[in-house]
C-alpha positions as CSV (number, residue, x, y, z in Angstrom):
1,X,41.5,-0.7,-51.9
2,X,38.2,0.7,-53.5
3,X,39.7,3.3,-56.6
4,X,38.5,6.8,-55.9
5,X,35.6,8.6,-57.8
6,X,37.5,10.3,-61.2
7,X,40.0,8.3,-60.6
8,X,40.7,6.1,-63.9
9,X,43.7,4.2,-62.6
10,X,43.4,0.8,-60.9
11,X,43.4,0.3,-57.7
12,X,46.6,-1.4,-56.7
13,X,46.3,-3.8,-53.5
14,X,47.8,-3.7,-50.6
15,X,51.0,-5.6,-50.5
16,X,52.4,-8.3,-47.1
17,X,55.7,-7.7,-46.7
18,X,58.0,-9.5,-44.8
19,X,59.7,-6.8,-43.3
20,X,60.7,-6.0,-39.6
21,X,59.2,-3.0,-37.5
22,X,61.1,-0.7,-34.8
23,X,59.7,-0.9,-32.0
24,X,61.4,1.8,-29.9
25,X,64.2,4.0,-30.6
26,X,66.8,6.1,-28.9
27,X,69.3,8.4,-29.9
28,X,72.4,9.0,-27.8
29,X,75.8,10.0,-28.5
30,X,79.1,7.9,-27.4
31,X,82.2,8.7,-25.4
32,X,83.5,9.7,-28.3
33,X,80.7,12.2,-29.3
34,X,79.8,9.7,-32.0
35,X,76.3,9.5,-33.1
36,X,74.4,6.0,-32.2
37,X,70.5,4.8,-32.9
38,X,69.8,2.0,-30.5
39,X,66.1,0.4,-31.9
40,X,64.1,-2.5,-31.1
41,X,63.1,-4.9,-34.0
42,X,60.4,-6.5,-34.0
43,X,59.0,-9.0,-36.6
44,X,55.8,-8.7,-38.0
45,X,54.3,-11.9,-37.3
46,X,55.5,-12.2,-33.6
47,X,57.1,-15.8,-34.5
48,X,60.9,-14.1,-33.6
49,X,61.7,-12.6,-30.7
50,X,62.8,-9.2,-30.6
51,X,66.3,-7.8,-31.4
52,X,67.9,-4.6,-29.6
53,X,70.2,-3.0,-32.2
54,X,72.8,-0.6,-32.0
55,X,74.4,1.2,-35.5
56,X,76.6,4.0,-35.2
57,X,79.0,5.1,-38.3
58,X,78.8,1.8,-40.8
59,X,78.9,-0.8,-38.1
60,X,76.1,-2.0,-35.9
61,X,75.4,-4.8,-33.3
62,X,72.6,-6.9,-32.8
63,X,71.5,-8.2,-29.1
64,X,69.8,-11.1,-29.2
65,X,69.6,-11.2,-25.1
66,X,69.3,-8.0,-23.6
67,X,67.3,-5.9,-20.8
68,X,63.5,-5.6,-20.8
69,X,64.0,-2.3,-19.5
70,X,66.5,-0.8,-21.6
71,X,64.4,2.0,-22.5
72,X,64.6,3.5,-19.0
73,X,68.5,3.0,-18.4
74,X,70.7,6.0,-18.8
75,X,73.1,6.2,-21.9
76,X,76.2,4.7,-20.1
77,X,74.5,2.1,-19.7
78,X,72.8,1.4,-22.8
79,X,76.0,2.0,-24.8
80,X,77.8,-0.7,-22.2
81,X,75.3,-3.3,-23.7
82,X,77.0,-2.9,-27.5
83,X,80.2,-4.0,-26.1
84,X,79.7,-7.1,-24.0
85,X,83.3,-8.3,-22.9
């Protein structure tokens, strides 16, 4: 990072981290009008495979195994995939 003209501070690099990104998000609510953010994880380097998470009040799942395509199913069905019995 070149420091900017005037600019008597140091320029401070760029820092990896080793952090996950969300891919893809959705907000839906639940049968019980609860609030829930399903979001795909993804790791920075590509090495893990993706997560599908769900977290709604102070719990959430993670899905290891899930659809490809659960961007495109409605929110029944989405919402099914948290509770896999």
């Amino acid at each position: 990072m070149e420091p900017q003209p005037g600019n008597k501070e140091p320029a401070v690099p760029a820092r990896a981290t080793v952090g996950k990104r969300r891919n893809a998000m959705r907000v839906l609510k639940d049968q019980n009008e609860e609030m829930v953010v399903v979001y795909e994880l993804v790791g920075f380097d590509d090495t893990e495979a993706p997560i599908l998470v769900f977290e709604w009040g102070r719990t959430s799942t993670r899905l290891f195994n899930y659809p490809s395509n659960w961007r495109d199913l409605k929110d029944g069905a989405l919402l099914a995939l948290r509770n896999p019995h």
